[in-house]
N, C-alpha and C positions, 0 to 999 in steps of 0.2 A: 858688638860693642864691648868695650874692655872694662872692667868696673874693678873698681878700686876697693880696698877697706880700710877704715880709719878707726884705730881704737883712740877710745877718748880717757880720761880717768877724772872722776869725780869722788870728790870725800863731801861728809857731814860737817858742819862747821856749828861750832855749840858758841853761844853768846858769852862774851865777856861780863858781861853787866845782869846775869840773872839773880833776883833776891835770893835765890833756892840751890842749891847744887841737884842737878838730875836726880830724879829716881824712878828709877823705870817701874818699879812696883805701882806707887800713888800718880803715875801719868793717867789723865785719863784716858779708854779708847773703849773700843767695841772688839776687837780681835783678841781671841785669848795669846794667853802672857804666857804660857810651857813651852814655846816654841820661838826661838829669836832668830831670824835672820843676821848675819855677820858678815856676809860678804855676797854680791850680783858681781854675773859677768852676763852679759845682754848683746847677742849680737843680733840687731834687724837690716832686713835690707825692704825700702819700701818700692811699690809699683805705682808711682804719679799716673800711668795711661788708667789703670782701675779704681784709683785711689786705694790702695788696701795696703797693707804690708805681713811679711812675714817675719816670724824673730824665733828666737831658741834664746835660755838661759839657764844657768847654774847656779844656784844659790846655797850656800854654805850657812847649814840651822845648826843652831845649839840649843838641842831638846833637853828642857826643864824637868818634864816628869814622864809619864809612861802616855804615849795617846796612840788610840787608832785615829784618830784625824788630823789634817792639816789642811788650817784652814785661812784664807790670804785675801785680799783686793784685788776684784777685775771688771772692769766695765768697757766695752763695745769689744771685748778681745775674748775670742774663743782657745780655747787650753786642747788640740790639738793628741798632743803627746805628753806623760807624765811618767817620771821614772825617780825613786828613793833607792840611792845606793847603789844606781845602776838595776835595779827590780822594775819591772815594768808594772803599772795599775792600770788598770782594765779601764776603759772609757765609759764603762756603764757603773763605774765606781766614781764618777768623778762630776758633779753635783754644783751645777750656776743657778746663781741665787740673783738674779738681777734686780729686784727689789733693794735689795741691800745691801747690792756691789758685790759677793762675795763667791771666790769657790770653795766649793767641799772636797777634800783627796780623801775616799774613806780606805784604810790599807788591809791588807790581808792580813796582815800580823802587825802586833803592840810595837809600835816605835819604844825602845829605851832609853834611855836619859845617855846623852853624850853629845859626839858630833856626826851628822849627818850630812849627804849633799841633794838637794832635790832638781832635778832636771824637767827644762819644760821645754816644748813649742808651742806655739801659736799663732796665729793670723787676729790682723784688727783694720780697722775700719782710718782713712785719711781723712779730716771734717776740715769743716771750712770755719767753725765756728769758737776760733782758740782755745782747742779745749786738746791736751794729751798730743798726738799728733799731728799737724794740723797745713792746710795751702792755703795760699795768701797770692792772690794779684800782682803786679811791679809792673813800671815802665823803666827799663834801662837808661841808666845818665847816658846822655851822651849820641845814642843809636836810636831812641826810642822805640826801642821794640820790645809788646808786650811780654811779661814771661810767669811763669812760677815759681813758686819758694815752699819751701817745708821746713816749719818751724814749730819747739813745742813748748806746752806750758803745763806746767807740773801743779800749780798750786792752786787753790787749797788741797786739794784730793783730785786731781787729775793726773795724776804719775799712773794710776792704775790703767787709765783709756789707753798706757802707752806699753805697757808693762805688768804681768801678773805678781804683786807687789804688797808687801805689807805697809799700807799708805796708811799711817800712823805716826805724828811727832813721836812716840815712845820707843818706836824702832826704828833706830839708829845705823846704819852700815856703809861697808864700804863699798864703792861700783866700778867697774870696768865695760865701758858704751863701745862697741864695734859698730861702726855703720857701711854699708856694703853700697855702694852708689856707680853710677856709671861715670867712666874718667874724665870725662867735661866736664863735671860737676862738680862744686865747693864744699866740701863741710866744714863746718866751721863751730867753737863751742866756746864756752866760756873757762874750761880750763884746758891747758894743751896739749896737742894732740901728742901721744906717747909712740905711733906710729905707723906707717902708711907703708901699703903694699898693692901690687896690680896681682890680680885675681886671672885664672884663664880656666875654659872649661865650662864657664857657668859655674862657678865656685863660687 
């Protein structure tokens, strides 16, 4: 079966009407603030017959001060593979906190203040319960024949179920959505699609 990929692009959209102009210092949040996130590129391709999926992403930090850790949001999604700089970090360095949604990257050496890129994998889990990822029932107009849909929901703090993410109003970035599907299938988003390609190989 031939599967397609669809990149999507999404931006932050900041309110016209706030009493306050941002300031990411006094936002509240639980994630330390040395470390910013600036730019995801996220490509998943999901399995409907397991319900799970797989994804890889890049995200583009601008490290504040010196840290050995980096430290982010994830829930029902295992971190796989992790790499700063193209360095690889050991999988027994690398610390789920599921209590409190969170992963730990602990690094061999002091990250320095500038720009950085962190690269992940992962696999996560398909729910039924609109949460991050999520299947959903349908009868076809028309045909009526039953089917599936996969749809997701981000909010309040469910971006993470979908994505290893710093899911905090205070950081703010930009994103690039790749989704890998087989070529019968629709994807569809709420901003437009930047560009579609068939896939061969199992690519």
């Amino acid at each position: 079966m031939r599967r397609v990929s669809v990149l999507l692009i999404f931006t932050t959209v900041t309110s016209l009407n706030a009493e306050k102009p941002f300031d990411f210092a006094t936002t509240p949040g639980k994630l330390p603030k040395n470390i910013r996130p600036t730019e995801y590129a996220i490509r998943i391709q999901p399995d409907l017959a397991k319900l799970r999926f797989s994804g890889s992403e890049t995200v583009q930090l601008n490290v504040e001060s010196p840290t050995r850790q980096v430290v982010f949001n994830a829930l029902d999604v295992s971190v796989t593979d992790a790499r700063i700089d193209d360095n690889p970090i050991a999988n027994s360095a690398v610390k789920t906190d599921t209590k409190n949604e969170l992963v730990t990257l602990s690094l061999p050496e002091e990250l320095q203040p500038g720009q950085h890129t962190l690269a992940l994998k992962f696999i996560g889990k398909i729910n039924q319960f609109g949460r991050g990822l999520f299947y959903a029932k349908y009868q076809e107009q028309g045909t009526g024949a039953k089917k599936l849909l996969l749809g997701t929901q981000f909010e309040a703090t469910d971006a993470r179920r979908f994505f290893p993410c710093w899911d905090e109003p205070a950081f703010r970035a930009r994103f690039q959505l790749s989704v890998v599907v087989p070529e019968n299938w629709m994807a569809d988003s709420n901003m437009p699609i930047a560009r579609q390609q068939k896939l061969t190989g199992g690519r």
